[in-house]
N, C-alpha and C positions, 0 to 999 in steps of 0.2 A: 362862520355862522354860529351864533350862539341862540341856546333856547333858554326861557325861562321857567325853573323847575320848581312847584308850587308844593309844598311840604308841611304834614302836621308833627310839629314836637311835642308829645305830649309829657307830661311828669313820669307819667311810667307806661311801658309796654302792659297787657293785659295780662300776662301772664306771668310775669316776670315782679313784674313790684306792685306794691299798696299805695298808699299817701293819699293826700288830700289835694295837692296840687289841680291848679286848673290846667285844661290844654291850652295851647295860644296857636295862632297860625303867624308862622313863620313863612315870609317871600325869601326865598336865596338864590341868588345868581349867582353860578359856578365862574370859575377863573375860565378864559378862554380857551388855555392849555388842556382843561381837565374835558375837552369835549373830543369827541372818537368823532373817527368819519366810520358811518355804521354798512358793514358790511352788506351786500345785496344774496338776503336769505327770507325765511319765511318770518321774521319778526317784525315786518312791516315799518322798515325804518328805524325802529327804535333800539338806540343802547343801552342792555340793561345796568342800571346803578346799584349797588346796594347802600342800604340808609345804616347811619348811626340814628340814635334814639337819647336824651339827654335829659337829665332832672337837676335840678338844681336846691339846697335848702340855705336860709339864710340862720343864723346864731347869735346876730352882730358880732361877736368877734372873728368869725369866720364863716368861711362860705364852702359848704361841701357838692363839689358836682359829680352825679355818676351816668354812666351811659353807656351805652351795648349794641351790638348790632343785631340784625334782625333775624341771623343763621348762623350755622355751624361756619360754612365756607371764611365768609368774612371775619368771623372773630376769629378763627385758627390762621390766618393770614398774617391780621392784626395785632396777634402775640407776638410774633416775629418785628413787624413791623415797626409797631408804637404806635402811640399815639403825640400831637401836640396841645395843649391846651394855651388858647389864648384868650385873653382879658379889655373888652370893650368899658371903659369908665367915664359915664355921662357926667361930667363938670355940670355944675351947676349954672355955669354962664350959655348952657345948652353945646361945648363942645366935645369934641372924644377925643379920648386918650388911649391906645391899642397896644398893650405889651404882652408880652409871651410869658406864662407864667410859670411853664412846662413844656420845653424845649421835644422830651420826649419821656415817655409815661408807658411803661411795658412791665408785663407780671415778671415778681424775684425768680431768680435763680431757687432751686433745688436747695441749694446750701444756703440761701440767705432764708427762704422758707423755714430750715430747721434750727438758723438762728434765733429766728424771730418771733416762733412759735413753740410751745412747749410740745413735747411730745406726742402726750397723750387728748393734743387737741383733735377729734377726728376730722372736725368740720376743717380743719387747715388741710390736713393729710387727703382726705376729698379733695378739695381744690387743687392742690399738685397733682393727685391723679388724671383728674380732669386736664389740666394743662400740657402734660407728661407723657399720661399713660399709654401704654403701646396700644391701637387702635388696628381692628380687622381689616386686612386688604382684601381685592375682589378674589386673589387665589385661596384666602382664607374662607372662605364662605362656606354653609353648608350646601347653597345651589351649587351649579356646575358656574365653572368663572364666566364673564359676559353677559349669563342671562342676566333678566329685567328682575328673576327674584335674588341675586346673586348681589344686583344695583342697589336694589330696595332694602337689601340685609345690611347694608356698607349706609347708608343713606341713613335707619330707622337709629341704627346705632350712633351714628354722627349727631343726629337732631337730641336722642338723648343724652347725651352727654353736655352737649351744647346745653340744654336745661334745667342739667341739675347741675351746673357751673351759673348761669342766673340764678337759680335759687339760691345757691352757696353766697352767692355778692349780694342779693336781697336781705339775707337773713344776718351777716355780718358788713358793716361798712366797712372796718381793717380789713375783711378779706376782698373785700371788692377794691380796695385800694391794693392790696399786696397782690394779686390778680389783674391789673392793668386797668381794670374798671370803674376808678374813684380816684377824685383829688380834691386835696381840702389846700382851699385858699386862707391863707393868715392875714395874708400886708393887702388886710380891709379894714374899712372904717364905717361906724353904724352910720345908717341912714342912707349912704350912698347908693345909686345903681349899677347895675355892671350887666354887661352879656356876656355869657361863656359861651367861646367856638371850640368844640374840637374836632380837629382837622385828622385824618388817618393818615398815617408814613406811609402809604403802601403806593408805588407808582403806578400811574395810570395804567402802564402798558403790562402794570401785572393784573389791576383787579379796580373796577373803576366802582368809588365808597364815597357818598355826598358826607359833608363835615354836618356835626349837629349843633345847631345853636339854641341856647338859653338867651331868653331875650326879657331886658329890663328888668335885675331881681334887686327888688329893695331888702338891702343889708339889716332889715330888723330885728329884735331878738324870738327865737322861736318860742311860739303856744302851742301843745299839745292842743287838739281837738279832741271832742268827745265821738268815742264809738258811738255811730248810729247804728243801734241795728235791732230785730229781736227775737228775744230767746225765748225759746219752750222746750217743754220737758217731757218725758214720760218715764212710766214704771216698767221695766222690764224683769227685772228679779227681785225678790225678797230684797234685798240689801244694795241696791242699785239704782242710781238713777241717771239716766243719760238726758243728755241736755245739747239741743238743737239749736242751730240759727244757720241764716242763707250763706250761699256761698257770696263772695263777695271780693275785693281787689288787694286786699290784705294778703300775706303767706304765713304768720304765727301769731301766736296767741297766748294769754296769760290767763287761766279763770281762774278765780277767787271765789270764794266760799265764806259765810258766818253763819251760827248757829242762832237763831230767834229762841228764847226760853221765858217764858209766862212769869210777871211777877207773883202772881199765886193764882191758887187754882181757881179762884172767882174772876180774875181779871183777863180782859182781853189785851190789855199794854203788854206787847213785847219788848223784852229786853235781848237787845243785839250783844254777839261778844264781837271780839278784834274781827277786820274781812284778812285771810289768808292765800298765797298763791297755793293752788293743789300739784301745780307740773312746777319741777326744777329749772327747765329748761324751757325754753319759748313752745310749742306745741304746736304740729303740724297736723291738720286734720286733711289726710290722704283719701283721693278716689281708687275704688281696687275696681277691678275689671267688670265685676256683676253691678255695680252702681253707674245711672242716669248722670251726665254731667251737670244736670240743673239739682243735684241731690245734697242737702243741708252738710252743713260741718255738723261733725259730730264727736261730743267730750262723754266716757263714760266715768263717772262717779263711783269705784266700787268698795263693797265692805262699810257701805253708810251704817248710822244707827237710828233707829223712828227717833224720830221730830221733824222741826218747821224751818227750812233753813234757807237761807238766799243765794242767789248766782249776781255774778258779774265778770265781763267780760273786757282784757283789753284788748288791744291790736298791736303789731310791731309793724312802723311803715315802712316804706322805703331805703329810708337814714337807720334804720333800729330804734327810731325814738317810737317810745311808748305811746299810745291816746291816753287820752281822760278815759274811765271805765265806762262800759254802755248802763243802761237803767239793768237794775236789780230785776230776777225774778224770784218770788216767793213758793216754795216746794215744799208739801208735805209728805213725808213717808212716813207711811205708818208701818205698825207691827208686824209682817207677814210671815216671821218665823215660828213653826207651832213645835210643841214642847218635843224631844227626843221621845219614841216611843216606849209605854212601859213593856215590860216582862211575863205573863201571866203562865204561871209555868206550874198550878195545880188546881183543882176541881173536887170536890169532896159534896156528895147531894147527900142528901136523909130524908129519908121519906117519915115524916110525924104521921100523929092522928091526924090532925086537922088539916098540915101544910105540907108543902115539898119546899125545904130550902136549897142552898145553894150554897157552901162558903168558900169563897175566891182567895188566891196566894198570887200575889205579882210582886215583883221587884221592877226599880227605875235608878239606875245607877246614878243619873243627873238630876238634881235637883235645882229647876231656873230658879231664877230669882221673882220673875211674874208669874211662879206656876201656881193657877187656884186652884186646883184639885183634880180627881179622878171621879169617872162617871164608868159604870159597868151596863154594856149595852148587850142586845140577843136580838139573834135574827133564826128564823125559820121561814122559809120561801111559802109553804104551804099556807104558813097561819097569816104572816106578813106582809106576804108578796116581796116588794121590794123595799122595803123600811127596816130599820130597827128599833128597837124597842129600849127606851131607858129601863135598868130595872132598879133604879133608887132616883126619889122627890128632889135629893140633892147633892151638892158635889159631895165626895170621900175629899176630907184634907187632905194636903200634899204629901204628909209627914207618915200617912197608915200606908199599911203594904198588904191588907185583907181585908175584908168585910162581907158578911151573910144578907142574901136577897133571897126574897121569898119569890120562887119560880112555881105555884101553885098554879094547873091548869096550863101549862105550858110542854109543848112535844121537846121531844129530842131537837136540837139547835146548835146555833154556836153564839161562844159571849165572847167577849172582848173587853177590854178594859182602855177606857179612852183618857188622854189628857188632853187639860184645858187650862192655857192662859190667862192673863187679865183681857187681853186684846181680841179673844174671840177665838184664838188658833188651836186647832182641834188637832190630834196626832192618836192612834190607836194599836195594840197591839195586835199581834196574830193571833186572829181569832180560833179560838178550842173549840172543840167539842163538848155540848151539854148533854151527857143520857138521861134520859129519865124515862120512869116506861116499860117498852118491849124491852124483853130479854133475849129473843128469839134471833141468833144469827140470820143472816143469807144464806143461801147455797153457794158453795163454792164453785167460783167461777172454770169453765172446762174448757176444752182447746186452745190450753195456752200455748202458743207459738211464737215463733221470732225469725227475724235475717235481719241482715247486716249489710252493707256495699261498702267497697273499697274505702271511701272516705270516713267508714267511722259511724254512721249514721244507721243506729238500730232502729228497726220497725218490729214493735211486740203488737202480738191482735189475741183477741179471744170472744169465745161466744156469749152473746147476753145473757146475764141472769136473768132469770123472769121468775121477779118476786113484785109484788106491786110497792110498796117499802123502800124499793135499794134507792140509797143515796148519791152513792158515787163507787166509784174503784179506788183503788191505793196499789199504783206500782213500786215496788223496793227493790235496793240494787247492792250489789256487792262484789267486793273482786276477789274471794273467797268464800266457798260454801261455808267455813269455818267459822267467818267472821259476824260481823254486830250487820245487819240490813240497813240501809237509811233508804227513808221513804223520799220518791222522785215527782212522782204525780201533784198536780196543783189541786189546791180543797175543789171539791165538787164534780169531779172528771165524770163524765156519766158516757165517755165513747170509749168504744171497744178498741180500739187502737191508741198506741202511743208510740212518741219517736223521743230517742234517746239520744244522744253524740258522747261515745267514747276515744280515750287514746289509741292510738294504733301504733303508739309507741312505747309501750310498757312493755317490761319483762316476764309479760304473763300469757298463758294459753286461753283463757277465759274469760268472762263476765258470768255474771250471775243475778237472775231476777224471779221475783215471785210475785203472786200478784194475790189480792185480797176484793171480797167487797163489801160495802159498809151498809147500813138501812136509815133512815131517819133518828131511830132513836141510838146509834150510833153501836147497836151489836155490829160483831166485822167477822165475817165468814172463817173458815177453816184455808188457809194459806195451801196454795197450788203446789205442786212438785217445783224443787229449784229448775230452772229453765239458765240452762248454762249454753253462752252466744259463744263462737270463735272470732275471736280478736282477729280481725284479716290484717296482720301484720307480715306484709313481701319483702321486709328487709332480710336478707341474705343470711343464717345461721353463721356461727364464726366454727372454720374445720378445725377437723380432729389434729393434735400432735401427737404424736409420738413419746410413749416414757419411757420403757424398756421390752429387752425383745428376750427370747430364749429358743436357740431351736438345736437336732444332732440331725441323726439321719434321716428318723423317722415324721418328726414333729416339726412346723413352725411354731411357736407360739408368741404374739405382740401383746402389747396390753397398752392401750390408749385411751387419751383424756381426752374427753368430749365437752363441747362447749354447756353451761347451765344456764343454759336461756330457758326457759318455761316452754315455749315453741319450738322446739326441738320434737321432732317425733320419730325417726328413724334416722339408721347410721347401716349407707349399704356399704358393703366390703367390697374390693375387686382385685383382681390380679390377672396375673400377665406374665407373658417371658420375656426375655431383652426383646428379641428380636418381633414382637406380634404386633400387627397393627394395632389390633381392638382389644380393650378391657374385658374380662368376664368375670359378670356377679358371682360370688361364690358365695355369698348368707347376706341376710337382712335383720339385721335387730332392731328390736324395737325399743327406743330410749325411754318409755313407760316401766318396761320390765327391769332395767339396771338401777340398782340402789343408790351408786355415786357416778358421780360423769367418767371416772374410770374403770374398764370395762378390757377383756382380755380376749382374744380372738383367734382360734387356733386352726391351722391346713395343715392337713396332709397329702401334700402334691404331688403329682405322678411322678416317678424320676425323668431326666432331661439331663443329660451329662451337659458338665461345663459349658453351664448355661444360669444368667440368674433368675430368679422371681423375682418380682416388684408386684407391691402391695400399697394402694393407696384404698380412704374411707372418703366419701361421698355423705352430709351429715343433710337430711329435709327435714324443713318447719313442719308443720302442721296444712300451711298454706303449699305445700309441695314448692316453696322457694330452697335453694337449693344453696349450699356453702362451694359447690366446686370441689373438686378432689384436692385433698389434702396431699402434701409432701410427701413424696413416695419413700418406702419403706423398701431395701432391696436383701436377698439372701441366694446365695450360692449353695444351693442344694442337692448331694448329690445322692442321697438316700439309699435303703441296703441294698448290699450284693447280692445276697442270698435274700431270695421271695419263699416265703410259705403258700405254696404250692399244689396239694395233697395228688397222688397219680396212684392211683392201684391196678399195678401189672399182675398179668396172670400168663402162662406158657405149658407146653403141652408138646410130646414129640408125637408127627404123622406118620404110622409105620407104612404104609404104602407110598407115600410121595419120599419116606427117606428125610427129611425137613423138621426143624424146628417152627413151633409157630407161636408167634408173642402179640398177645392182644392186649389192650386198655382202654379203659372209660374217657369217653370224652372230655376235654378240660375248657370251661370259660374264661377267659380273659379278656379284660376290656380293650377296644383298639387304642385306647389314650398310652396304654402300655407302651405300644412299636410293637415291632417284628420282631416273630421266634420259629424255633424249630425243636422238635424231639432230637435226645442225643441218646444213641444204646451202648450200653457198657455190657464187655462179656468178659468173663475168667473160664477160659478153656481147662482142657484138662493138661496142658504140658504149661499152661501160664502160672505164676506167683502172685499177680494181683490183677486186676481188672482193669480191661482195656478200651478204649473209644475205636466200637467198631464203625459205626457209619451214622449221618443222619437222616431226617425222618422227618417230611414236611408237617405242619401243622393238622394241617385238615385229615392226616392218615389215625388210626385205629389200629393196624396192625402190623408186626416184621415178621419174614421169615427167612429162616437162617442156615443155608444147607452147609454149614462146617462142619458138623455133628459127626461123627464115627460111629457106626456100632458098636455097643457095648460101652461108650467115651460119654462121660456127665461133664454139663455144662452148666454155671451161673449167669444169669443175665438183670440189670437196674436200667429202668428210666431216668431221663432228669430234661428239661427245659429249659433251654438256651436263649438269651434276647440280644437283637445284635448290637443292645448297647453294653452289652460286657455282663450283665447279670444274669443269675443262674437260680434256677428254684432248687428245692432239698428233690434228693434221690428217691427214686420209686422202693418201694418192697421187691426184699433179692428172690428171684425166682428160679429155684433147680429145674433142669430137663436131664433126663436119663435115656439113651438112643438107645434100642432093641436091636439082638442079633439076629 
């Protein structure tokens, strides 16, 4: 069973190509083979086909056909596949003649691409991408693989590529031929007709593709048509003019440009120069995502100069042949640049008998070539309102840089100095202050205050003056009390609040602001106390190292270099024994008080036999951010043997009990020390030297000693024992003499 498939070929798909061709309707009856028995599914009988699409131009010496298919799927088949093109030639005695004119028709190879095209051609290099290029699979995806956004991501990607592979064969016919998409017939003769079919290589049973035919093209030689279309323009900048027209079935474009120039200044005849292309290359005028698809093409024109100049537009169709230019439009731009502004950088009044002048000092680096002169203008709000005031009949030439105005009858203000063009454009400097007048400052402003938040962003406030007079305030800043202030506040500030934004990454502790306020006639108060903000900078201080050490028995002594960041405010010390869990602060300095970043640091720790100390610095900002302890610093200290001590014994014989009795004063010692004990030393009377009689716990005050003899004298000393091996100095030798 065969059906009959009714099909329009048009010159060009809508998206894909321009031209001027008309559409034809083409009848085609497929081959009987190319028909499916259609599966029993929900597509109600029918097999889908995909179409080729076919344009044809005529040259008379040759005949160019190009043609595409309607998707991604079928034309990535179809590069594999090929194509055939064949040649229907209507004789004149009305019969046909059908030869093959391209057996088979498939894009170059990779290496015959790099043959064939120079290098640095992009639009070639594009095209093998497209043909070539590695393409996302469903495991590639950013969805999960299978889902429907996973399909859509594989799908959105495929159709684009697919189109800017049409655009690439639109915009060059060699690459739509080097691309599988174009062939140009030679062995033609003018006048004649022909049909071109191309037929797809692809087998049915892989992908079932209707052939496209080109039906009856008379071999004449081609005429460019004229663009139809039309263009409008507008002003968008000073020196710019963009230039409009519809969207349309074209995809580049050539606009051209001449300059109109007045044979003289009485005459309305314009004299045209040469029309110029403005773009190198053919010109795509692109939809971006925020633009309406029915939204004009659009060319902008930049860095024009004023005058009167024309537009014309071609088109590149189909084939790359050019149109006729569309109708010209005529544009005027005019002057909209106004003169760079002058300088006005002094003020000198004088009060006469009669007058109050004024004489003004400005400089203008640039002098245009249109510029007519300088106009000195003043404003005062009170006298004013919203206006200013010329205060000279007429321009100052370009060429002065002062001039005296009589400001007679005129309050405290501000003037400015304005330029003016031939063409109207007005440019002005920053406006000064004018005093004339009160002399009588403001009060100066009181509760000036400030904070800061992490990001940098100062809030200064203070309380209103109340003077009827005051004009504004003037905040000024600096990152040194020391230094020159620069004023921050915009002319006229009349709120008691301002917000600043500083770095919070400077090497500095500070800001610094004062504040002022001003009157009409431009007296300015007595300046506030500096108002110094903390920099909230929480980047991490860099820790102490280590320079050299010195220590014996009694002394550690280190001396360490400290970092010189500005925000440094303290350097805590700590130490520790090998074996301690925890660190203890042993001093805190304050990096305010030390003269250079190195800095000397001395303990004297309790003894701890063979055992060592370790000493690291802990260095905080200002911001209490914190450097971490620095590199531990270690020393094996085993400090003196002998402790100074002081023990004053006294002793006394008991004649009734028989007994010696030895008493002393209490002694403190700290318990960081460790354990000790009293030790008694006696020299009897049959002894030589003095001997370690017994000892004597801590907490006792007194011994008593029943060796004694009648008549027999005895020596006895203290001393204090600790049971890490160290000994304090000896007591005062004390005699006892025993009674008969």
């Amino acid at each position: 069973m065969t059906r009959r498939y009714k099909t329009w070929i048009i010159a060009a798909a809508a998206l894909l190509w321009g031209g001027s061709a008309q559409a034809q309707e083409i009848v085609f009856e497929p081959d009987t083979a190319r028909v499916a028995v259609e599966p029993e599914d929900t597509t109600q009988g029918e097999v889908h086909w995909f179409r080729l699409h076919a344009v044809a131009r005529t040259y008379g010496d040759r005949v160019m056909v190009r043609w595409a298919p309607d998707e991604f799927v079928p034309w990535k088949y179809l590069n594999g596949y090929g194509y055939m093109v064949q040649r229907v030639t209507h004789r004149p005695d009305g019969s046909l003649q059908s030869d093959t004119i391209a057996p088979l028709v498939h894009p170059l190879t990779r290496k015959q691409f790099m043959e064939r095209f120079e290098a640095n051609d992009s639009l070639a290099g594009a095209a093998v991408q497209t043909i070539f290029g590695q393409m996302t699979n469903l495991n590639q995806t950013e969805h999960a693989p299978g889902t429907p956004g996973s399909i859509m991501e594989v799908y959105e990607e495929q159709q684009n590529v697919f189109g800017f592979a049409m655009l690439i064969a639109e915009m060059r016919p060699d690459l739509a031929e080097a691309m599988g998409l174009a062939y140009t017939d030679r062995d033609v003769r003018p006048g004649e007709q022909y049909d071109y079919i191309i037929r797809p290589l692809v087998p049915d049973s892989v992908l079932l593709v209707r052939p496209a035919i080109v039906y009856k093209i008379q071999n004449d030689a081609f005429k460019p048509v004229t663009f139809e279309t039309q263009l409008s323009d507008s002003l968008q900048a000073p020196s710019s003019i963009y230039l409009y027209w519809p969207r349309d079935n074209f995809t580049a474009y050539d606009i051209e440009r001449r300059r109109l120039g007045s044979i003289d200044e009485d005459s309305t005849e314009w004299r045209p120069s040469e029309w110029r292309a403005l773009n190198e290359r053919p010109f795509i005028s692109m939809l971006n995502p925020q633009m309406r698809e029915d939204a004009p093409n659009l060319y902008v024109d930049a860095g024009v100069k004023p005058g009167v100049y024309e537009y014309r537009v071609r088109a590149y169709d189909t084939f790359g042949d050019r149109t006729n230019p569309s109708a010209s439009v005529r544009i005027a731009l005019p002057d909209l640049v106004a003169p760079t502004a002058p300088w006005l950088w002094h003020i000198d009044v004088e009060h006469g008998d009669t007058a109050v002048t004024a004489k003004l000092f400005w400089r203008k680096d640039t002098l245009e070539a249109d510029l007519a002169g300088f106009l000195p203008v003043y404003y005062n709000e009170k006298l004013l309102a919203d206006r200013w005031l010329p205060l000279s009949s007429e321009l100052i030439p370009p060429t002065d840089t002062t001039c005296i105005v009589n400001v007679s009858g005129l309050g405290t203000g501000s003037v400015a100095i304005a330029a003016l063009d031939s063409a109207g454009n007005m440019t002005a400097s920053i406006p000064q202050t004018l005093r004339i007048g009160d002399v009588t400052p403001p009060h100066k402003p009181r509760n000036f205050r400030g904070m800061v938040n992490p990001q940098g962003i100062v809030t200064l406030m203070w309380s209103p003056v109340i003077d009827r007079d005051l004009y504004s305030y003037e905040v000024w800043f600096s990152n040194s009390p020391y230094h020159q202030f620069e004023k921050l506040s915009p002319p006229m500030m009349r709120d008691t609040i301002f917000q600043d934004t500083i770095s919070i990454r400077n090497n500095q502790r500070y800001v610094y602001y004062k504040l002022k306020a001003v009157d009409w006639s431009s007296n300015v108060s007595d300046e506030t106390d500096v108002l110094n903000i903390t920099v909230p900078n929480f980047d991490p201080p860099v820790p102490c190292r280590i320079d050299s050490v010195y220590h014996d028995d009694e002394v550690i002594r280190m001396w360490w270099i400290g970092s010189n960041e500005a925000t440094v405010k303290w350097h805590r010390v700590f130490r520790k024994l090998k074996n301690d869990d925890q660190w203890t602060l042993i001093k805190m300095i304050d990096a305010d008080t030390l003269l250079t970043a190195r800095f000397m640091v001395e303990d004297r720790p309790p003894l701890v036999q063979e055992q060592r100390y370790f000493y690291a610095i802990e260095t905080l900002s200002v911001m209490n951010s914190s450097s971490g302890l620095s590199m531990q610093q270690s020393f094996l200290h085993d400090g003196p043997r002998v402790v100074d001590i002081p023990i004053r014994l006294s002793g006394d014989y008991i004649k009734e009990s028989r007994q010696t009795r030895l008493v002393w004063e209490p002694v403190t010692i700290a318990p960081t020390e460790g354990p000790w004990h009293y030790c008694v030393w006696r020299k009897g009377p049959q002894d030589d030297d003095f001997e370690f009689l017994l000892s004597v716990d801590a907490g006792s005050q007194e011994f008593t000693d029943r060796l004694l003899r009648a008549g027999e004298t005895a020596q006895y000393y203290l001393s204090i024992r600790f049971d890490d091996g160290r000994s304090s100095q000896n007591s005062n030798v004390v005699t006892v003499k025993s009674e008969k």
